[in-house]
C-alpha positions in Angstrom: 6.0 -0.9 31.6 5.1 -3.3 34.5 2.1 -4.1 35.5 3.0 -3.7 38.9 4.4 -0.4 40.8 4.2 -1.0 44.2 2.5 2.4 45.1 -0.5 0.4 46.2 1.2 -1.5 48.8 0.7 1.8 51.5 -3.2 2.0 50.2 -2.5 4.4 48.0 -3.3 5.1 44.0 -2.4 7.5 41.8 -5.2 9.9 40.1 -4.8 10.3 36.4 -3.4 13.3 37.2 -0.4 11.6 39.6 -1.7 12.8 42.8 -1.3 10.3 45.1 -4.8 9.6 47.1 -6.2 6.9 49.3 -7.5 3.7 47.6 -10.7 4.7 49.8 -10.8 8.1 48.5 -14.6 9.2 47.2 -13.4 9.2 43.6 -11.8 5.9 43.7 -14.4 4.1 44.8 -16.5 5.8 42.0 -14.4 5.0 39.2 -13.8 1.6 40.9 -17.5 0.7 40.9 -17.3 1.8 37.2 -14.8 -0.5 36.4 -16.6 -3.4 38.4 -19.7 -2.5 36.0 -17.7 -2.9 32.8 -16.7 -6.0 33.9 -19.7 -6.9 34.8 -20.9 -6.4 31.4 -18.3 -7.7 29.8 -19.7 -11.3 31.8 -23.1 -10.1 29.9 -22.2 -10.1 27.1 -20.4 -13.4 27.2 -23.6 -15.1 28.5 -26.0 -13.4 26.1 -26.5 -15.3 22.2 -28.5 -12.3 21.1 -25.6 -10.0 18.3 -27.7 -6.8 18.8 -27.3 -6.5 22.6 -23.8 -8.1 22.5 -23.4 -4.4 20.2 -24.8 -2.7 22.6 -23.3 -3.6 25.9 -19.9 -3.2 23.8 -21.0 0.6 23.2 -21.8 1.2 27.2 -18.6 -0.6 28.0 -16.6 1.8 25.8 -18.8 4.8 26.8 -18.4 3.7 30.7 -14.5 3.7 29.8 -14.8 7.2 29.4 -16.6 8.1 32.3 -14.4 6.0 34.6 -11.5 8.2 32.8 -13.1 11.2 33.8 -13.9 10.2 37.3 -10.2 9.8 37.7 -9.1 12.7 36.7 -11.1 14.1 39.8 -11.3 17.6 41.1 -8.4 18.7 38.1 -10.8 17.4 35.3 -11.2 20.9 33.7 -7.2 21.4 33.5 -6.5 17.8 31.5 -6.9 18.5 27.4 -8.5 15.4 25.4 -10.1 13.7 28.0 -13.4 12.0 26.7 -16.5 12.6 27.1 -19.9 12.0 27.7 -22.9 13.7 25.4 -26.0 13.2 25.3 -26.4 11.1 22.3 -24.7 8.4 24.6 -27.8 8.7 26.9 -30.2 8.9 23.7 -28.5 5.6 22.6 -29.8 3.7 26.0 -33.0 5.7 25.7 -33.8 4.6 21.7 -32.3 0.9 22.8 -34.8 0.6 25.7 -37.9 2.0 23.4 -37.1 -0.6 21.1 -37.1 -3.6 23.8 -39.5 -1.8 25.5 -41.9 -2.4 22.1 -41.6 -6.4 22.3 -42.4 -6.6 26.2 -45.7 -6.7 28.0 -46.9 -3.3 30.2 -44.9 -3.9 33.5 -47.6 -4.2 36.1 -45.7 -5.7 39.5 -42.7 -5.8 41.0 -40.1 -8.5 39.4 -38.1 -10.5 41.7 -35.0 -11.3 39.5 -34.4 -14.8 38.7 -35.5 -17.0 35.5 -32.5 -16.8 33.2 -29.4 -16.9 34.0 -28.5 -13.6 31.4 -31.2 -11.8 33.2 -30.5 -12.8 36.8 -26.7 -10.9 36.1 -28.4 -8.0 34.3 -30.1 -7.2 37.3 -26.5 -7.9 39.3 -25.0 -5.6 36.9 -27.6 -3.0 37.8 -27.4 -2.7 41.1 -24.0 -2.5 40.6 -24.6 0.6 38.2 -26.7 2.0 41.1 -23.9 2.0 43.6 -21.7 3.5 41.0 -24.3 6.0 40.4 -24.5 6.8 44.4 -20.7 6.5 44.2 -20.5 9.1 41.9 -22.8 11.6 44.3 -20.7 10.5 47.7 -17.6 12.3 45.5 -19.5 15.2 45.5 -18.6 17.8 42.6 -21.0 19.0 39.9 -18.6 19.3 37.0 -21.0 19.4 34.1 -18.9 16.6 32.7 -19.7 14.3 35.8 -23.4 15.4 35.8 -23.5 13.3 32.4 -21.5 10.4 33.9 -24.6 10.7 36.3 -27.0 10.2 33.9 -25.4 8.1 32.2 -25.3 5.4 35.0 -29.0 6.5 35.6 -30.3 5.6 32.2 -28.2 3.0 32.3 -29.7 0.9 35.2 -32.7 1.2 33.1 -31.3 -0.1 30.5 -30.3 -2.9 32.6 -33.3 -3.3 34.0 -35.4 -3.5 30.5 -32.6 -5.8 29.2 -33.4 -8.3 31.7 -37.0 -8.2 31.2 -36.0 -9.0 27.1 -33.9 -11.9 27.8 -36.3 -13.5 29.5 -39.0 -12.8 26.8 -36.6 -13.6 24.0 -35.3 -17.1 25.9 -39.1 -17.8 26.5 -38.8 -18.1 29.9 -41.5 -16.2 32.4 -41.1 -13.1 34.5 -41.1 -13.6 38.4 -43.3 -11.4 39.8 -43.3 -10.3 43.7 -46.8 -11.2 45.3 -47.4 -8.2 47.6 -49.7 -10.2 49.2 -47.4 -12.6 51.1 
């Protein structure tokens, strides 16, 4: 199979169901700012010396997978047998990984400007991207119960993100940046 089919060349894509939609279509640009996130992590974990979150950000990528698979199969996602999915033990996974990050790092008592490591600075990069995918995911607008966990999955995720960021920097001994209201 070749890489390239020339459908794209009109501004079309194919769903993963075949039908033929605009690259600008709702769901698109969901499962598009999915797949920006996974790469995004994928930089992550490239940057980051640490084994245990280069073992996690391999699980979200592969969970994201799956939810970028189910985004695709849009409207028709309840016709399509043995598409993957999303549970929450996915979302208790983030949850028990941020409690344990969480543990090592000072009560957050200010706004934190990103910035001090470079592994942070693109965690926080990679969630704002997971909050566009999350608003992404609500511009498509259906409430599939499957979808409603690829929602909270990108919602956990961002803090996830978030706390990751904080960790780095306490692990690389490097100091938070904290925004002076004041100014």
């Amino acid at each position: 199979m070749k890489i390239y089919t020339r459908t794209g060349d009109q501004g079309r894509t194919s769903m993963l169901t075949g039908r033929q939609v605009m690259k600008d279509d709702p769901l698109i640009e969901a499962y598009g700012t999915v797949d920006e996130l996974i790469a995004y992590i994928g930089l992550i974990r490239d940057l980051s010396d640490d084994g245990q979150s280069d073992e996690v950000l391999y699980k979200i990528q592969d969970v994201l997978m799956k939810g970028a698979s189910l985004l695709s199969a849009g409207e028709n996602i309840d016709t399509i047998d043995g598409l993957p999915v999303i549970t929450r033990k996915d979302i208790r996974f983030l949850e028990h990984n941020i409690d344990i990050m969480e543990a090592e790092l000072p009560l957050l008592k200010h706004f934190i400007l990103p910035g001090g490591y470079v592994p942070a600075s693109h965690c926080h990069i990679a969630r704002t991207i997971c909050r566009r995918a999350e608003r992404r995911v609500v511009a498509a607008g259906f409430g599939n119960d499957r979808i409603k966990m690829v929602l909270q999955y990108l919602n956990r995720l961002s803090d996830y993100l978030f706390v990751l960021a904080r960790w780095l920097i306490k692990k690389s001994n490097n100091l938070e940046t904290y925004w002076n209201t004041d100014s």
